[in-house]
N, CA, C and O atoms as a printed pandas DataFrame, in Angstrom:
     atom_number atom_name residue_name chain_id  residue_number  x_coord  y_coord  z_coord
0              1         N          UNK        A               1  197.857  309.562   39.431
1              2        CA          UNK        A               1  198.099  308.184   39.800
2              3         C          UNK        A               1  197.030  307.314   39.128
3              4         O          UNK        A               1  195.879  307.751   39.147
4              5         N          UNK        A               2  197.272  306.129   38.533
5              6        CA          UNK        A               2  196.718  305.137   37.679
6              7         C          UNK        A               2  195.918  304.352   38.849
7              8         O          UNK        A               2  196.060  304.526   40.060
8              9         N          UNK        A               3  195.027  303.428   38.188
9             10        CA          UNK        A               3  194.262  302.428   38.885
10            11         C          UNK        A               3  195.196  301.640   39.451
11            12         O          UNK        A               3  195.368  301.559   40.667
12            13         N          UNK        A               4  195.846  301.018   38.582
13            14        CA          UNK        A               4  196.434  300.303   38.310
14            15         C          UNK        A               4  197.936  299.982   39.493
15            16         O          UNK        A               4  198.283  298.954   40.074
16            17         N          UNK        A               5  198.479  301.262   39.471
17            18        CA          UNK        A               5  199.669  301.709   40.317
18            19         C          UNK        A               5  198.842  301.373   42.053
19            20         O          UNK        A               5  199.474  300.583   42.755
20            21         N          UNK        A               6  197.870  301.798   42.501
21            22        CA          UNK        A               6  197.284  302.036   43.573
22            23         C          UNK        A               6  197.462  300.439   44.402
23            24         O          UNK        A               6  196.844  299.482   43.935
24            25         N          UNK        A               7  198.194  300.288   45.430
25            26        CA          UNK        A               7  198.478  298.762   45.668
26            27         C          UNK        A               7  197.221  298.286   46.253
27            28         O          UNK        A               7  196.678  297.195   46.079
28            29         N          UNK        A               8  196.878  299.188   46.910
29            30        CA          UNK        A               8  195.569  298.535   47.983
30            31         C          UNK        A               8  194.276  297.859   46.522
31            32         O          UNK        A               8  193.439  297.056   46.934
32            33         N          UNK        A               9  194.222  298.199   45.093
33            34        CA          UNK        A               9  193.769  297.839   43.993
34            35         C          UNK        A               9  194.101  296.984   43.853
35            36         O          UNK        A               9  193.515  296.111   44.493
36            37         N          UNK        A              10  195.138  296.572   43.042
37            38        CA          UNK        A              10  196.278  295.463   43.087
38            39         C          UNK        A              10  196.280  294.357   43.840
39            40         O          UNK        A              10  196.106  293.341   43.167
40            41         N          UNK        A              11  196.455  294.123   45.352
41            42        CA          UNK        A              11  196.158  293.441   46.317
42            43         C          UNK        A              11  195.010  292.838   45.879
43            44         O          UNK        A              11  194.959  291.708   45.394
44            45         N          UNK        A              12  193.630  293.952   46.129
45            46        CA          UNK        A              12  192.409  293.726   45.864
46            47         C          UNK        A              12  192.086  292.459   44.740
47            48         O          UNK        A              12  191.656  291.309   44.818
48            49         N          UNK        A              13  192.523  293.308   43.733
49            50        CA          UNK        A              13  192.278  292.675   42.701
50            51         C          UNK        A              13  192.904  290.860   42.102
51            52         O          UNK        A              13  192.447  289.953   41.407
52            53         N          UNK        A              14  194.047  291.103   42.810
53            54        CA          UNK        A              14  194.849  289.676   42.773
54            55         C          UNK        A              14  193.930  288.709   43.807
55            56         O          UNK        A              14  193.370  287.711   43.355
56            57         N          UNK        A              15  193.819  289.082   45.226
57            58        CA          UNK        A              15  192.711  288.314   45.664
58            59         C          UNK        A              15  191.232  287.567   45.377
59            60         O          UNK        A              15  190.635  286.586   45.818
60            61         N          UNK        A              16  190.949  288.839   44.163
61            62        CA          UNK        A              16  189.510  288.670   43.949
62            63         C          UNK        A              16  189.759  287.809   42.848
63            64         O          UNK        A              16  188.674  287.253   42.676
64            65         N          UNK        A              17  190.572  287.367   41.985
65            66        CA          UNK        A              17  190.583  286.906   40.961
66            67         C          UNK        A              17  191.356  285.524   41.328
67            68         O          UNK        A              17  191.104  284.538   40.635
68            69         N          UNK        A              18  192.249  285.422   42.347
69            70        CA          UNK        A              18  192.417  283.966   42.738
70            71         C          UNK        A              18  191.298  283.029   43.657
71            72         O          UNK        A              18  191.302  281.798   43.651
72            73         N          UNK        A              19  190.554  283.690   44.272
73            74        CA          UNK        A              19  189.023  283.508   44.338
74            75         C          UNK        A              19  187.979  282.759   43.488
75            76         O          UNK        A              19  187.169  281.835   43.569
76            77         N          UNK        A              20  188.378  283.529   42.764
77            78        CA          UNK        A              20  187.905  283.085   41.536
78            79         C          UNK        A              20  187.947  281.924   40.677
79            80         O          UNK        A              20  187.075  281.335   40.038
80            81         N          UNK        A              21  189.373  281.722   40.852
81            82        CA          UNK        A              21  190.111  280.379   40.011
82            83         C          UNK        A              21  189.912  279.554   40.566
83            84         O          UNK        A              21  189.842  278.494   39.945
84            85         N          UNK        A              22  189.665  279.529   42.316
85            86        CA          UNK        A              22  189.598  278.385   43.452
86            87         C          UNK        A              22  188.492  278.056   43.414
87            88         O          UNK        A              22  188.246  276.852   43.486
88            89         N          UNK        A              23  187.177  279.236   43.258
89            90        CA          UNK        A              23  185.732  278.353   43.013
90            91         C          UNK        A              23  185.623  277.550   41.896
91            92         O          UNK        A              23  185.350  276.353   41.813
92            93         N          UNK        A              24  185.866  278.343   41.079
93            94        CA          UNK        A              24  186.384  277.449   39.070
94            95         C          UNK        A              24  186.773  275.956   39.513
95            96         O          UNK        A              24  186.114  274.935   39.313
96            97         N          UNK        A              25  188.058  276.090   40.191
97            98        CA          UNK        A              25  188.625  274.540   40.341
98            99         C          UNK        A              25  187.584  273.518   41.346
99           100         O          UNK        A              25  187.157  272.387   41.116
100          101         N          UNK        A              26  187.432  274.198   42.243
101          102        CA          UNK        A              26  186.502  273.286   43.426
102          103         C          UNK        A              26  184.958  272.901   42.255
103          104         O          UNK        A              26  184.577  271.741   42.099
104          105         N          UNK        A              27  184.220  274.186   41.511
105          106        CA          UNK        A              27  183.268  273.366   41.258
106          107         C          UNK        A              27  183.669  272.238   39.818
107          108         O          UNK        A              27  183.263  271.083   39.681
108          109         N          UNK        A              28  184.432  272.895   39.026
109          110        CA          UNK        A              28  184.857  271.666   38.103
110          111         C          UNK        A              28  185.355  270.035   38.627
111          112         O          UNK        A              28  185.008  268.954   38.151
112          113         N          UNK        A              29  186.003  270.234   39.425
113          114        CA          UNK        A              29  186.890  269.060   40.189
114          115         C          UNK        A              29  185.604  268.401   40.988
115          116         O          UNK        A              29  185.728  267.203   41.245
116          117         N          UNK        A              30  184.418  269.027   41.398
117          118        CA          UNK        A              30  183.109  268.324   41.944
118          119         C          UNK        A              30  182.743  267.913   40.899
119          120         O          UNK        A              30  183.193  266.786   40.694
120          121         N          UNK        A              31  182.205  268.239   40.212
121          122        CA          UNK        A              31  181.507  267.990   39.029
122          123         C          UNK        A              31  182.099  266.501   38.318
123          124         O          UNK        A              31  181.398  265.578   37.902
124          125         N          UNK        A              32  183.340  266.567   38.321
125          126        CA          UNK        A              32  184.250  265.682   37.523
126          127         C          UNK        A              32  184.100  264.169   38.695
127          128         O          UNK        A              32  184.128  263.024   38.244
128          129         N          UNK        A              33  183.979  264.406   39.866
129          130        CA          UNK        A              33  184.152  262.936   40.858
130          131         C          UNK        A              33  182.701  262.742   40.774
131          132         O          UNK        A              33  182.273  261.588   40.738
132          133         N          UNK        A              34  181.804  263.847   40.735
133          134        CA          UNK        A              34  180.102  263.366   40.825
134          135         C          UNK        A              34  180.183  262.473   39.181
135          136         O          UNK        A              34  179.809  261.302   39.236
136          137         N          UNK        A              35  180.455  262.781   38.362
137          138        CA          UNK        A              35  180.163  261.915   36.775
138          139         C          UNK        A              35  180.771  260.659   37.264
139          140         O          UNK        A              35  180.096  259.629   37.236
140          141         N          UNK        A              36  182.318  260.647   37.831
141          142        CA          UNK        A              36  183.011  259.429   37.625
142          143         C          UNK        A              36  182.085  258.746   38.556
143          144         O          UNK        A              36  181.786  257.645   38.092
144          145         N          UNK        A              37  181.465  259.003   39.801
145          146        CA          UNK        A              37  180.894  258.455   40.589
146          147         C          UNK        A              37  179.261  257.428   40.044
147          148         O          UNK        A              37  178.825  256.291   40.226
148          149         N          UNK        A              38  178.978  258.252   39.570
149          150        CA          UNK        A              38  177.778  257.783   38.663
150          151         C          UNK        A              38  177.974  257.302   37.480
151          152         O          UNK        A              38  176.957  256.795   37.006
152          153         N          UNK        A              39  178.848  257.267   36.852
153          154        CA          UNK        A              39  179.392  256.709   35.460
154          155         C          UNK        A              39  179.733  254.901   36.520
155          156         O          UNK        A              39  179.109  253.847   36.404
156          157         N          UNK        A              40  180.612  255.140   37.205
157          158        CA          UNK        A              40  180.954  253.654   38.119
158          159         C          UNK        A              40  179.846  252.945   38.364
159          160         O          UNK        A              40  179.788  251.805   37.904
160          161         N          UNK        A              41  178.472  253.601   39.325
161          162        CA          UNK        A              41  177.447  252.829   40.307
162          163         C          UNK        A              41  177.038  252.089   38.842
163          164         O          UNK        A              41  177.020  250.863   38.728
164          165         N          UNK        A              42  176.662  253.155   37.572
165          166        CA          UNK        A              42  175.449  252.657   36.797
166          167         C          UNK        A              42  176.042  251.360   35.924
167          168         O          UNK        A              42  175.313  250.434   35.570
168          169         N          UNK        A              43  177.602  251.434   35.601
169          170        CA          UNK        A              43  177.983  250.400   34.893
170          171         C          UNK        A              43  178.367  249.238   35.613
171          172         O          UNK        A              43  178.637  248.158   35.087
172          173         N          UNK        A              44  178.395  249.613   37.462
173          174        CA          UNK        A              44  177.882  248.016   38.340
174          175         C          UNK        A              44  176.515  247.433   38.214
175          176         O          UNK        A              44  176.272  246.264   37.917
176          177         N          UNK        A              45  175.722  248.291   38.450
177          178        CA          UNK        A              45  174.366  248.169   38.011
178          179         C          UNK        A              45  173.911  247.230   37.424
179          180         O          UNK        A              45  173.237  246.303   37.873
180          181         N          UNK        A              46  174.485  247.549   35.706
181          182        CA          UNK        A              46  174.243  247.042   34.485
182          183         C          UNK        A              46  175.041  246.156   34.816
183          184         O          UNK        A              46  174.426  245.120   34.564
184          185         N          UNK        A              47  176.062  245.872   35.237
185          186        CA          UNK        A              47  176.859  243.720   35.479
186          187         C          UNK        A              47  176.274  243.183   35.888
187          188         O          UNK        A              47  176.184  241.989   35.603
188          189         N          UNK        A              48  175.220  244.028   37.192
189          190        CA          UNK        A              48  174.405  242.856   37.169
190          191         C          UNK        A              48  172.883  242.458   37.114
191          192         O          UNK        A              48  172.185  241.609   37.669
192          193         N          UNK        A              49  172.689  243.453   36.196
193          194        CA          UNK        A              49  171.513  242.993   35.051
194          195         C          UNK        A              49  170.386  244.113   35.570
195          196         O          UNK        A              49  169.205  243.955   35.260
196          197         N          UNK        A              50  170.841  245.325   36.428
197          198        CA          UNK        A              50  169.572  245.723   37.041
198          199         C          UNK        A              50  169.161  246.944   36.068
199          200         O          UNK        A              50  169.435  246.888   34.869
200          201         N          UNK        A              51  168.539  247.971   36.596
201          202        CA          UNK        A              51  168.191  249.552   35.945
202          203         C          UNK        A              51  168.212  250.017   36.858
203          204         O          UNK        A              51  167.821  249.851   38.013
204          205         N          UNK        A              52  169.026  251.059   35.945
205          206        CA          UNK        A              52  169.458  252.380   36.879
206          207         C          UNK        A              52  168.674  253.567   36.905
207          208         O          UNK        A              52  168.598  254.309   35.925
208          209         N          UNK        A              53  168.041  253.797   38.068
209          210        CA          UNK        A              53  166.805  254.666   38.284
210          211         C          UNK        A              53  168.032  256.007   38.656
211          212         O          UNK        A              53  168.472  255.829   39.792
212          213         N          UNK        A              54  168.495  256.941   38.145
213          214        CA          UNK        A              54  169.452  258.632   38.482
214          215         C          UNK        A              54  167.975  259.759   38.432
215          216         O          UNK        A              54  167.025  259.635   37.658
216          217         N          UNK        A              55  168.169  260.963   39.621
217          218        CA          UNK        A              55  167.282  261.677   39.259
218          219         C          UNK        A              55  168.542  262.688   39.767
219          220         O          UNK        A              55  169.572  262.374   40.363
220          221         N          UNK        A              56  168.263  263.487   39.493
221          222        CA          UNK        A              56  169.623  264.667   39.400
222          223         C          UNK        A              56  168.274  265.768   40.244
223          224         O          UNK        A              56  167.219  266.131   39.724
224          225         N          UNK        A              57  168.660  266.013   41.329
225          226        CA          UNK        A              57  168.205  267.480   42.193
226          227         C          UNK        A              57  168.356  268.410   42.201
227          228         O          UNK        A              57  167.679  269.224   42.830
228          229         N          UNK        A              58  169.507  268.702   41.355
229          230        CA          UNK        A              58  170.601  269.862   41.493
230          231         C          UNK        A              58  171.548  270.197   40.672
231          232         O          UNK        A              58  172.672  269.746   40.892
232          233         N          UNK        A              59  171.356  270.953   39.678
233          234        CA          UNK        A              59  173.152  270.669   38.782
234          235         C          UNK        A              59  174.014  271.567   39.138
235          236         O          UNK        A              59  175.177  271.657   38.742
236          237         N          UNK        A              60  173.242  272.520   40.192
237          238        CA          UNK        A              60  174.541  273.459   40.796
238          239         C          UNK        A              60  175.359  272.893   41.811
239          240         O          UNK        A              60  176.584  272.968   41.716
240          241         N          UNK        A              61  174.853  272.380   42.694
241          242        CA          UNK        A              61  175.230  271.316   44.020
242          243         C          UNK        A              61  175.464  269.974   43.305
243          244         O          UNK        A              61  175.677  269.023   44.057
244          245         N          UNK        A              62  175.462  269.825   42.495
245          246        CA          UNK        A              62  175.600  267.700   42.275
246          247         C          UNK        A              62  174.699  267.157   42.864
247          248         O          UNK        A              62  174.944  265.954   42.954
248          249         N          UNK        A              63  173.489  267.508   43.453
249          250        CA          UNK        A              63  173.069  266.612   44.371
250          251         C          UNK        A              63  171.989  265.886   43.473
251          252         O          UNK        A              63  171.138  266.366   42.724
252          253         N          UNK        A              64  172.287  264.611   43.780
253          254        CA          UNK        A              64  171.887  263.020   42.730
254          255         C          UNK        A              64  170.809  262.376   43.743
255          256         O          UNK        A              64  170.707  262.721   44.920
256          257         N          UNK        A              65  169.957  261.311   43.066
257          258        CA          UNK        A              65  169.951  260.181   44.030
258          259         C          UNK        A              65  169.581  259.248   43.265
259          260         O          UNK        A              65  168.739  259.396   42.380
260          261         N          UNK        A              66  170.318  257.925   43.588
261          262        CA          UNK        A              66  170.601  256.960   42.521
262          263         C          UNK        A              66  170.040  256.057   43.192
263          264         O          UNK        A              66  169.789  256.114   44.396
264          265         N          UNK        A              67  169.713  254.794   42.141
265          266        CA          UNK        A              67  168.733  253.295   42.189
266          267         C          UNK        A              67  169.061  252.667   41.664
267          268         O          UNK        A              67  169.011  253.023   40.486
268          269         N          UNK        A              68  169.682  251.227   41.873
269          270        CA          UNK        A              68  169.707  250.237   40.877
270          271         C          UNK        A              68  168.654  249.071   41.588
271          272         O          UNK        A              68  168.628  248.453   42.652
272          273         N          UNK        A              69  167.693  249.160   40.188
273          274        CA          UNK        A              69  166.683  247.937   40.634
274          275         C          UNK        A              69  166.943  246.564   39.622
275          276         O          UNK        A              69  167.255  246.413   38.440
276          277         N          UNK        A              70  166.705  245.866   40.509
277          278        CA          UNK        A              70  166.837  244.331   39.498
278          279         C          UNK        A              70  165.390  244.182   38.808
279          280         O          UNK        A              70  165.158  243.235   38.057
């Protein structure tokens, strides 16, 4: 009998790999609203004339903390 054939493998393996795709999507799809989010504050910012102080904490977590000073 093959690896492959063995269902309780199979099962296994289909689980572990849609797992997979769901962390893939959750951290890309974070990643993607944290830019748009900070791409938005800094170009309000700049309308109205201030500087944008970004210090990035984290690039695994997104975790930011942003400043706009006049």
């Amino acid at each position: 009998m093959t690896v492959f054939k063995n269902r309780h493998f199979t099962g296994g393996l289909l689980i572990l790999v849609l797992a997979l795709f769901g962390f893939a999507f959750l951290t890309i799809s974070s990643s993607y609203f944290n830019t748009s989010e900070i791409n938005l504050a800094s170009t309000r910012c700049y309308e109205i004339g201030g500087e944008v102080i970004l210090e990035i904490h984290n690039n695994f977590t997104s975790e930011y903390s942003f400043e706009c000073k006049k």
